[in-house]
C-alpha positions as CSV (number, residue, x, y, z in Angstrom):
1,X,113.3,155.3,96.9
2,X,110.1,156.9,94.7
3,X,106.9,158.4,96.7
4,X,105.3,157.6,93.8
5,X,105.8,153.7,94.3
6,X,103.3,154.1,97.7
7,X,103.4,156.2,100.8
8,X,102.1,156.7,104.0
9,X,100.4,159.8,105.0
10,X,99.2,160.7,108.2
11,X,97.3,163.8,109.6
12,X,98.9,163.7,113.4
13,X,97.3,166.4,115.5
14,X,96.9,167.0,119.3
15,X,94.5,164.2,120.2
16,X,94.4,161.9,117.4
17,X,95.7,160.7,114.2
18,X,94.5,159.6,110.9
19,X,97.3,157.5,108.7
20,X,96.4,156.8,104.9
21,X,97.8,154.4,102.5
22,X,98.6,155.2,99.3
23,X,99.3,153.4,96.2
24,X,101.4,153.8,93.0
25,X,98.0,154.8,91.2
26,X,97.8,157.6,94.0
27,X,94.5,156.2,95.1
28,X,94.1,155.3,98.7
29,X,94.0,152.1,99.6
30,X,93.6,151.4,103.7
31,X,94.0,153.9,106.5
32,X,93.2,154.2,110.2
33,X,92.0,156.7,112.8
34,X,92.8,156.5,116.4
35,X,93.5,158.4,119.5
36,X,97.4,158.7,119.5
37,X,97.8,162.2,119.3
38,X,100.9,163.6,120.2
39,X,100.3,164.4,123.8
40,X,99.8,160.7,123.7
41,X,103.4,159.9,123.3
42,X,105.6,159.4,126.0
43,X,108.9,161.2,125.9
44,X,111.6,159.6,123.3
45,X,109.0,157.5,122.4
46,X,107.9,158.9,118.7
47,X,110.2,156.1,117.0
48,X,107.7,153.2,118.2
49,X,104.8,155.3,117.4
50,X,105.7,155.7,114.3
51,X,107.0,151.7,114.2
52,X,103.4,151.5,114.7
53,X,101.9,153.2,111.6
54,X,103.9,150.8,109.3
55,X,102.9,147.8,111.6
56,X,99.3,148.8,110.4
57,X,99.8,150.3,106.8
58,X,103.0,148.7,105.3
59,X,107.1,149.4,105.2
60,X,106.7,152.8,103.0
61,X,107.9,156.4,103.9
62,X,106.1,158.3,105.8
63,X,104.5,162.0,105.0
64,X,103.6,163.4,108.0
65,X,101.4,166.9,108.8
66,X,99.8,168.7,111.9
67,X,101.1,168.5,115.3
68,X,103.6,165.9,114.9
69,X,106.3,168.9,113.6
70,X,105.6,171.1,116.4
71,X,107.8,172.1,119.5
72,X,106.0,169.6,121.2
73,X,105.8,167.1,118.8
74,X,108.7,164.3,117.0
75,X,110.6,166.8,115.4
76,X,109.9,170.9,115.4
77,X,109.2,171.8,111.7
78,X,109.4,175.3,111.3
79,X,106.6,177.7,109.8
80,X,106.5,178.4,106.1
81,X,105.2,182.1,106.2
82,X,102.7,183.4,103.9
83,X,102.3,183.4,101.3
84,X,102.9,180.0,100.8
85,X,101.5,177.0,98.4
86,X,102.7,173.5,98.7
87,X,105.6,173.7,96.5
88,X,106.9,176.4,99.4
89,X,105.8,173.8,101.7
90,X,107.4,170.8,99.9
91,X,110.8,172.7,99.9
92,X,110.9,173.0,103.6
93,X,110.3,169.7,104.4
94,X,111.9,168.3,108.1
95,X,113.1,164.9,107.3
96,X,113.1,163.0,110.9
97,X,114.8,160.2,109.1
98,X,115.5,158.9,105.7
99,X,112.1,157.9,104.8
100,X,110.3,160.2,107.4
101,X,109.2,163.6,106.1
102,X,107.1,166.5,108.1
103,X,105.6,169.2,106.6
104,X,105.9,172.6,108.0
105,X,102.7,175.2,108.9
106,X,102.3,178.2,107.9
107,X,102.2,181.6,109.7
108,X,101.0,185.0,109.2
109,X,102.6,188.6,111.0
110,X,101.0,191.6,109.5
111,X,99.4,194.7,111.3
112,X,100.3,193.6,114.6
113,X,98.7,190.2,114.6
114,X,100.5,187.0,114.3
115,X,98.9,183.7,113.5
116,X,99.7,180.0,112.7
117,X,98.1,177.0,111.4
118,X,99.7,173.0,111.1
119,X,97.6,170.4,109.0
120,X,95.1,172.7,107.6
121,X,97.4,173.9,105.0
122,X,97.8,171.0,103.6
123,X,94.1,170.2,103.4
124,X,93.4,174.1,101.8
125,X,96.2,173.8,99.4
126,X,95.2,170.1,98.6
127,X,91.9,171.6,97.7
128,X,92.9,174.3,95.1
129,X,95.3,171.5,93.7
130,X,92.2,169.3,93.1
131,X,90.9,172.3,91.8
132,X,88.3,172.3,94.4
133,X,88.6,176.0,94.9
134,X,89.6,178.8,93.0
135,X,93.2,180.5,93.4
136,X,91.7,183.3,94.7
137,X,88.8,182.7,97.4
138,X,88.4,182.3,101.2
139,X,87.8,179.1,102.8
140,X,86.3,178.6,106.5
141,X,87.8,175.5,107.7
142,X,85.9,174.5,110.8
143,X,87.7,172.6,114.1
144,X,88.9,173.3,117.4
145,X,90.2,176.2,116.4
146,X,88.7,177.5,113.1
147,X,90.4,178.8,110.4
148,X,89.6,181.4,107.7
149,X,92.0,182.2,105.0
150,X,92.1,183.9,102.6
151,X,93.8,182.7,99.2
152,X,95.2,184.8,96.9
153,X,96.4,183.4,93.5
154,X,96.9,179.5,94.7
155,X,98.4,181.1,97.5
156,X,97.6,181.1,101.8
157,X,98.0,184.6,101.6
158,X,96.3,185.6,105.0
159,X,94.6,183.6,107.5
160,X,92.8,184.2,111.4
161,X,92.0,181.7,113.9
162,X,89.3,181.5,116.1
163,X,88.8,179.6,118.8
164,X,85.6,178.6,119.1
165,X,85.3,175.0,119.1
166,X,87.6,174.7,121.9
167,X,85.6,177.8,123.9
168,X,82.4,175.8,123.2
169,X,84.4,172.9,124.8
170,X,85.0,175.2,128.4
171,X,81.7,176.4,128.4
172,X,80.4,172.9,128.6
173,X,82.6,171.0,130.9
174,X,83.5,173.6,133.4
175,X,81.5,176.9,133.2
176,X,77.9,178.2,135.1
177,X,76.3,176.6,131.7
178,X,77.8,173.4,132.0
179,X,75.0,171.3,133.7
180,X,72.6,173.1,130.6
181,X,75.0,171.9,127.3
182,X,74.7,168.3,127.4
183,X,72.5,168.0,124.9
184,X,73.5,167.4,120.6
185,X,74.0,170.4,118.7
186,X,71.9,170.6,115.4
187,X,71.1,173.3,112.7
188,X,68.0,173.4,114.2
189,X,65.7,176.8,115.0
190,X,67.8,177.0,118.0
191,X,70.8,177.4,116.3
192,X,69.4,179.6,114.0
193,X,68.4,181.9,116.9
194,X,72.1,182.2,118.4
195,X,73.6,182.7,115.1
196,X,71.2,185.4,114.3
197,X,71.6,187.1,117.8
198,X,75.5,186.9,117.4
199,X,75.4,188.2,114.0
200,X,73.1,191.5,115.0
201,X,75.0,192.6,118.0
202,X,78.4,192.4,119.6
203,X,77.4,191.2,123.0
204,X,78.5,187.7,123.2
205,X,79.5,187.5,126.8
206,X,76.5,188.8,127.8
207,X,73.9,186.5,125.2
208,X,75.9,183.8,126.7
209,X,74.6,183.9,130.5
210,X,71.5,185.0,128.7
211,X,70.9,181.5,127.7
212,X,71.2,180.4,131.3
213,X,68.5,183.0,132.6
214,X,66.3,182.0,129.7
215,X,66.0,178.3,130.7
216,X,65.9,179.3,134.1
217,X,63.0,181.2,133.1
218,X,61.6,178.9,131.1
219,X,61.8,180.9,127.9
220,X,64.3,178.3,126.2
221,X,63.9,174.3,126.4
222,X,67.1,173.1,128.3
223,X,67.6,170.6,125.5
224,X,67.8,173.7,122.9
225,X,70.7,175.3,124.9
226,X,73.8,173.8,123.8
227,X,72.1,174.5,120.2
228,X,72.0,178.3,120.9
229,X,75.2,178.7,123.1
230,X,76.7,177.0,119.5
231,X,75.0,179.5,117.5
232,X,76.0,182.5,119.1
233,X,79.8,181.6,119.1
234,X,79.5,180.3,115.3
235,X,77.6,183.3,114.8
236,X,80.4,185.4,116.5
237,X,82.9,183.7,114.5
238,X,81.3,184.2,111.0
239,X,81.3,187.8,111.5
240,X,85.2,187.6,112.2
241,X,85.5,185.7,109.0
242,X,83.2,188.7,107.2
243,X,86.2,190.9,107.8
244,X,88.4,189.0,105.0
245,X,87.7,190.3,101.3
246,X,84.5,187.5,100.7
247,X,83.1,187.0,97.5
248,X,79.5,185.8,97.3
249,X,80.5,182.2,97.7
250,X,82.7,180.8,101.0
251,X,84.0,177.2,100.8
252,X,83.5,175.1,103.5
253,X,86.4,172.6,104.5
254,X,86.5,169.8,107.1
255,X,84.1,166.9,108.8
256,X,80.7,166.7,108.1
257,X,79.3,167.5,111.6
258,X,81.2,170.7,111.7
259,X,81.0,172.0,108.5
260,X,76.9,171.6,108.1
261,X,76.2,173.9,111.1
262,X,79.0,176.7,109.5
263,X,77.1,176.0,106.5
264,X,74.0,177.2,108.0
265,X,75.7,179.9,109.4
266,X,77.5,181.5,106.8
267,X,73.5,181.1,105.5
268,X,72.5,183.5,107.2
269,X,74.8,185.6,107.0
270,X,74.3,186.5,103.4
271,X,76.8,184.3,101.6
272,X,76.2,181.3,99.8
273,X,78.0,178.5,100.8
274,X,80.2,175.1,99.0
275,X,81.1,172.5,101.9
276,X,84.3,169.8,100.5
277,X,84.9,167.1,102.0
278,X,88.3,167.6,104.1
279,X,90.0,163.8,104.3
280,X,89.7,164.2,100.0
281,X,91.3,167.6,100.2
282,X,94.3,166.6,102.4
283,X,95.0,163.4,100.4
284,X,95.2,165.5,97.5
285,X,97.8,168.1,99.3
286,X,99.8,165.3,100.5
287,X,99.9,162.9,97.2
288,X,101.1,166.4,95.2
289,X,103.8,167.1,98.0
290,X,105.1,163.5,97.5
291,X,105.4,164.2,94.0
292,X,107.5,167.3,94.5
293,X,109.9,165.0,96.8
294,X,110.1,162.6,93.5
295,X,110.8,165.8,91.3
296,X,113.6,167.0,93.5
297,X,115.1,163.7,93.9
């Protein structure tokens, strides 16, 4: 069996998946997105999921990344630490079969912090192997939990997580400013003004309620809020990233409708920003971790 004869690759995460084709020329040929993530799957029930992909994409082996090789996913894959590149990462593959291979996350413990990432590495890595980014830079890569790491010749070398999407999330379906973040969030003015009020001051908790007392005071438009509430975490979240050693430019990774409002916020914080297309940088990482498979026979 050769990879390089046509794999499957698939980004498995929490709540959904994304499953690519690939053919001998490397080149993607079909793919899907759906919402089988893994707390999707019933118990024991990972073989038929996974039945599933090849119903869809073909009779191929599979390369598998994200969720799918955590302790709550097929089968556990343990963290590469840093600093790691994807030969580090091909080399600790989890085979869950014979023709079923999950690539491990990477983690980070230094100065009493610990961190860990699954799916994003591949994407980063996939990126400086595209040559995409430079082996030593720092990349945001906006989600449910936003990444910024820090590379350091080719390598993850150190990496934070913030959890902003998934705060944003809270805040609108179950906190005091639910009923006033229904609306879209754009890189509007709005934005602009809670980005600008997070970067100047530390005093997110209180900025946030703010928001609530300005509409009630009619000194915001309630269709502005969830624009502003989404600045000022962004905002918050940009200056964590300032703390890594940035050069002028930050490289933006991931889906469009995330990555343009970081865009704007790394903007104005002082840095110039280059946004890359995610899905291109994780079929990179993955077509370069199936040739490593081929290499080691």
């Amino acid at each position: 069996m050769r990879w390089a004869e046509g794999f499957i690759t698939a980004d498995w995460g929490t709540t959904n998946r994304r499953a690519y084709l690939i053919d001998a020329s490397g080149q993607r040929i079909d793919e899907f997105e759906d919402d089988k993530g893994i707390l999707s799957v019933r118990k024991g029930g990972f073989g038929d999921a996974v039945a599933e992909i090849r119903e869809r994409l073909g009779d191929l082996p599979l390369l598998l990344a994200g969720m799918v090789g955590s302790n709550r996913g097929w089968v556990e894959a343990p963290y590469v630490p840093c600093p790691a590149d994807l030969a580090d990462l091909a080399r600790a593959l989890i085979w869950a079969g014979e023709r079923e291979a999950i690539i491990p996350g990477v983690s980070v413990v230094r100065n009493n912090r610990a961190d860990v990432m699954r799916g994003e590495e591949v994407q980063i890595l996939g990126a400086r192997e595209a040559g995409l980014i430079s082996p030593d830079s720092v990349v945001c890569h906006p989600g449910t939990h936003n990444k910024w790491i820090h590379l350091r010749m080719g390598k993850i070398h150190n990496f934070a997580t913030v959890m902003t999407g998934e705060l944003f999330g809270l805040l609108k379906d179950y906190s005091i400013l639910s009923g006033i973040l229904q609306a879209p969030v754009e890189p509007n003015a709005a934005f602009e003004r809670g980005v600008r009020q997070a970067l100047d001051s530390d005093f997110l908790p209180a900025q946030l309620f703010g928001v609530r007392a300005s509409v009630l005071l009619e000194q915001l438009k309630q269709e502005d809020a969830a624009s502003v509430v989404s600045g000022l975490l962004i905002g918050t979240d940009v200056r964590i990233g300032m703390s890594f050693p940035l050069a002028a430019r930050v490289m933006i990774l991931g889906r469009p409708e995330l990555t343009r409002l970081y865009a704007v916020a790394v903007g104005l914080a002082g840095r110039d920003a280059t946004v890359l297309d995610g899905e291109q940088c994780f079929l990179a990482g993955a077509k370069r971790i199936a040739e490593l498979i081929d290499e080691r026979g």
